[in-house]
N, C-alpha and C positions, 0 to 999 in steps of 0.2 A: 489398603484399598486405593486405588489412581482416584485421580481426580476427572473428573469431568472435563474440565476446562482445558484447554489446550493452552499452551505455550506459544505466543504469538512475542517474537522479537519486535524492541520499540525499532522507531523509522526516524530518520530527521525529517523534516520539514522546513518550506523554505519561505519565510514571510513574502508576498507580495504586493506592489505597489510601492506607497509610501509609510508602511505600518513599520520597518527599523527606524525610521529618522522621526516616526510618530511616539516609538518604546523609550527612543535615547530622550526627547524632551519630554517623555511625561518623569524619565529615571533622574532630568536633571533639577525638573521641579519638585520632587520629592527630596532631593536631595538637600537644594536652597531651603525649604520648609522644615526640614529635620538641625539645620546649621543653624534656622533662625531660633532665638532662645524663646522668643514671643511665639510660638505655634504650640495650640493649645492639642498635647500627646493624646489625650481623648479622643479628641473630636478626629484627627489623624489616623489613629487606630480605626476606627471604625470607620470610614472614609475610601482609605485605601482598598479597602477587600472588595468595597462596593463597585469600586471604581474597576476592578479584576474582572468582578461577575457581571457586572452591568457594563461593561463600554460605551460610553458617547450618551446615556441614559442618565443624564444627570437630573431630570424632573422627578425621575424617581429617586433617586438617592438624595435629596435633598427633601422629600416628603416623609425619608424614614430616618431624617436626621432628629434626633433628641436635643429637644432646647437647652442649655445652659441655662443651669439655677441660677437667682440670683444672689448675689451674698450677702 
């Protein structure tokens, strides 16, 4: 049976503006944060994806951050 869907080839795309020199320092601060022994992998993990989905929306990803227990 075919498929419905067509075959559609991906395309590049070319960032504009200032969003390359905006990728390279959010890749350099993740990077500094990953090198530092003290960044807590958790909170990291969960952080980054939001950071993907939400750009520049950091009111909201800081109201869906999960408090640290105490110990």
């Amino acid at each position: 049976m075919m498929s419905e869907y067509r075959f559609l080839p991906l395309r590049s795309v070319r960032p504009g503006g200032n969003t390359v020199d905006r990728y390279d320092l959010w890749l350099a601060r993740l990077a500094e944060e990953l090198a530092d022994p003290g960044t807590n992998r958790d909170e990291f993990c969960h952080r980054v994806p939001r950071e993907i989905y939400f750009p520049g929306d950091r009111l909201r990803a800081a109201s869906r951050t999960r408090p640290t227990p105490s110990p």
